[in-house]
C-alpha positions as CSV (number, residue, x, y, z in Angstrom):
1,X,-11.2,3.4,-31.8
2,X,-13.2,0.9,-33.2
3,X,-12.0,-3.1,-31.6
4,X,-12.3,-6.0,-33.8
5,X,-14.1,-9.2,-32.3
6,X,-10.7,-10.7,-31.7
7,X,-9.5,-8.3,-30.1
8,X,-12.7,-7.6,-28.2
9,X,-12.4,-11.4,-27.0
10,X,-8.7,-11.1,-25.7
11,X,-9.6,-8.3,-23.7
12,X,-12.6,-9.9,-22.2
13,X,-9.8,-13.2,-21.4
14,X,-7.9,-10.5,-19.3
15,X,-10.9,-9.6,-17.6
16,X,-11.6,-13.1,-16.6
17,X,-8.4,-14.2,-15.8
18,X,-7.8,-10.9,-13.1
19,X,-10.8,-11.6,-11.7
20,X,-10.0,-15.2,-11.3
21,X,-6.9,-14.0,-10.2
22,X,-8.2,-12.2,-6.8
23,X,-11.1,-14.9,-6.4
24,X,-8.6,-17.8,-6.0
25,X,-6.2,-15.3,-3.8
26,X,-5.9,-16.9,-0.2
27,X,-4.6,-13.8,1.9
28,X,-7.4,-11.8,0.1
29,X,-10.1,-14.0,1.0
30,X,-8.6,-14.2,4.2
31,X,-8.9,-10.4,4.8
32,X,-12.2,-10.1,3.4
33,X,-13.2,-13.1,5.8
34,X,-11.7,-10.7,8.5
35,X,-13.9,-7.8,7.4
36,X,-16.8,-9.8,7.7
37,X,-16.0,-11.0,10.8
38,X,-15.9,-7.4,12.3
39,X,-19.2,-7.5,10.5
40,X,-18.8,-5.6,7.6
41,X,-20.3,-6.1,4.7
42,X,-17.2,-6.0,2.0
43,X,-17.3,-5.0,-1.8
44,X,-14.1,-4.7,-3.5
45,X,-13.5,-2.4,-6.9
46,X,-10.7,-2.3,-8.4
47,X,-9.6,0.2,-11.4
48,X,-7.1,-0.7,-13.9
49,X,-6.1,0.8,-17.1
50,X,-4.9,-1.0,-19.8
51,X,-3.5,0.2,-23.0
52,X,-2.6,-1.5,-26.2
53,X,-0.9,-0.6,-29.6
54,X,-1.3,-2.5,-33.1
55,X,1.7,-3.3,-33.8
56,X,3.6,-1.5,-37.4
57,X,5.4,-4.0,-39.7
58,X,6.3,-7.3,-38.5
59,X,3.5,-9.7,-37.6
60,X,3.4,-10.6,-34.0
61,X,5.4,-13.1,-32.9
62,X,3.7,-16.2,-31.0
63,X,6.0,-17.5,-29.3
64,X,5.8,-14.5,-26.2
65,X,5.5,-16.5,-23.1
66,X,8.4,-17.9,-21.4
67,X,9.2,-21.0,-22.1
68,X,10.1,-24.5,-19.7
69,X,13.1,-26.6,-20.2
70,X,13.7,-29.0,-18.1
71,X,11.6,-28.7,-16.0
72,X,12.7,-25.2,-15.5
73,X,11.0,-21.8,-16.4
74,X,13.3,-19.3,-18.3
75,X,12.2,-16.1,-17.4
76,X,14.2,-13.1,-19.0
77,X,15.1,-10.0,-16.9
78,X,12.1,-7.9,-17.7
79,X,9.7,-11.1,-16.4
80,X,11.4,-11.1,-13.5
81,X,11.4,-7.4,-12.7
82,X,7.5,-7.4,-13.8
83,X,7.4,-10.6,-11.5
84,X,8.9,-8.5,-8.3
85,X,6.8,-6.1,-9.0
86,X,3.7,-7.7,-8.3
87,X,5.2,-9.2,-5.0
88,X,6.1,-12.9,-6.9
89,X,9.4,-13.3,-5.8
90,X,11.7,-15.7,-8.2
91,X,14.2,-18.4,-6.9
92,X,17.2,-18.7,-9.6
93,X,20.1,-18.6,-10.0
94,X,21.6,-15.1,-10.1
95,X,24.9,-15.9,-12.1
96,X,22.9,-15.1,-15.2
97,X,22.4,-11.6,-16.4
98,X,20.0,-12.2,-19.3
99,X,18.0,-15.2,-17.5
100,X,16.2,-16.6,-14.8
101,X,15.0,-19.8,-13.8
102,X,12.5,-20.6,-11.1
């Protein structure tokens, strides 16, 4: 599969933001501050797979991210599940079945 330079830029924005992502992590710098401690020397590498469609028909919408009101972040269902399961927990309230806000 051939990846246009858009495309080829996105992916390298993902790239950069997980790895910013575990730089700026506190409890994993603490642990690898730990390690070193022991005296070990640390390296960390990390595998992820990532797959992506074009999507058929309709042009993509760009309004995807959840949006603030209020001072509020309306997360739908699926962004709080996705949230959980990376260990984010959301504060909301749970009277509504479609959204959350944090």
């Amino acid at each position: 599969m051939e990846l246009d330079d858009n495309l080829k830029q996105l992916m390298k924005q993902l790239g950069t933001a997980i790895s910013e992502s575990l730089t700026d992590s506190e409890p994993i710098s603490v642990a690898i501050s730990n390690i070193k401690e022991a005296g070990y020397d640390v390296f960390l590498v990390l595998e992820a797979t990532i797959g992506f469609n074009k999507q058929q028909g309709k042009p993509p919408e760009k309004d995807f991210l959840p949006q603030a009101r209020n001072g509020k972040l309306s997360l739908t269902t699926e962004d709080a599940q996705f949230l959980k399961s990376l260990r984010i927990s959301v504060v909301g309230d749970d009277s509504q079945s479609e959204k959350t806000s944090i």
